[in-house]
C-alpha positions in Angstrom: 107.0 -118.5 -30.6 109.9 -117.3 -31.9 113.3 -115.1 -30.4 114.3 -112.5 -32.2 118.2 -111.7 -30.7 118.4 -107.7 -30.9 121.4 -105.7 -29.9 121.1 -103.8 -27.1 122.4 -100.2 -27.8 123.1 -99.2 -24.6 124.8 -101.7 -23.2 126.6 -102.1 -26.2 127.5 -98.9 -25.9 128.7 -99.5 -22.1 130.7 -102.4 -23.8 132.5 -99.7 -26.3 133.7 -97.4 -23.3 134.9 -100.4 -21.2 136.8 -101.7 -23.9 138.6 -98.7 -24.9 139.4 -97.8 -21.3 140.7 -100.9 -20.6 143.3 -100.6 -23.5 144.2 -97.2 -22.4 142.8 -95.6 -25.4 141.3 -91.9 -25.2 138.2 -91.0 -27.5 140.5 -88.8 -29.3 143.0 -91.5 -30.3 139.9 -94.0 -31.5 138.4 -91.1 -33.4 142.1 -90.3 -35.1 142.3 -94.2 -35.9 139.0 -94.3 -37.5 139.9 -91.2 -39.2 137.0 -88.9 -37.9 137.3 -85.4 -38.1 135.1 -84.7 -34.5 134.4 -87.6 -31.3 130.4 -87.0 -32.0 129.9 -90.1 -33.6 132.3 -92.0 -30.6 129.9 -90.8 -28.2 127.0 -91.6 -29.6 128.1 -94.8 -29.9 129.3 -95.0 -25.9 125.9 -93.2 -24.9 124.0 -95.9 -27.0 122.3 -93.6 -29.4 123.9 -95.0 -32.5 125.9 -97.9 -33.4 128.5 -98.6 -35.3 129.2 -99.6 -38.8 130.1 -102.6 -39.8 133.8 -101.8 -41.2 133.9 -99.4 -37.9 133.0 -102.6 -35.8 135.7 -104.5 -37.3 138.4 -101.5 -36.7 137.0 -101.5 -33.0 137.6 -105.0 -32.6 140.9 -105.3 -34.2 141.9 -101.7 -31.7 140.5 -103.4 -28.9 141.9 -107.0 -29.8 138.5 -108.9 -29.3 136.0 -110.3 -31.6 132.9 -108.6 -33.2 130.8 -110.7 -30.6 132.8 -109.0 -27.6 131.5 -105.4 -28.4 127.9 -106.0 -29.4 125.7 -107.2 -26.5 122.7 -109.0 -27.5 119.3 -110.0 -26.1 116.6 -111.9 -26.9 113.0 -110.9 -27.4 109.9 -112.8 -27.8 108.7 -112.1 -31.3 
């Protein structure tokens, strides 16, 4: 049988919020350095609804100072 790795959106999301707390960054000054108009799409993320892009990954990691593979929690599923 094989596993399929999946990401897990809302711990993923968890993962996003910790991260940006712990560099002492507010939604508002992720959403200006990702050039968003509004936070929506920063919540989403943080609640697990959505996930990032891939170029908005790579911002998030460079922000946060981690690799790709630090935000994005994954899990493996029978398949």
């Amino acid at each position: 049988m094989c596993v399929i790795p999946r990401i897990d959106m809302v711990n993923t999301g968890l993962n996003i919020t910790r991260l940006r707390r712990a560099n002492n960054l507010s939604v508002k000054e992720v959403q200006e350095v990702l050039g968003f108009n509004t936070p929506q799409a920063l919540y989403k993320w943080e609640r697990g609804l959505t996930l990032p892009t891939l170029d908005n990954l790579i911002i998030l990691a460079e922000l946060f100072n981690v690799s790709l593979v630090e935000i994005l929690v994954i899990t493996k599923d029978d398949g």
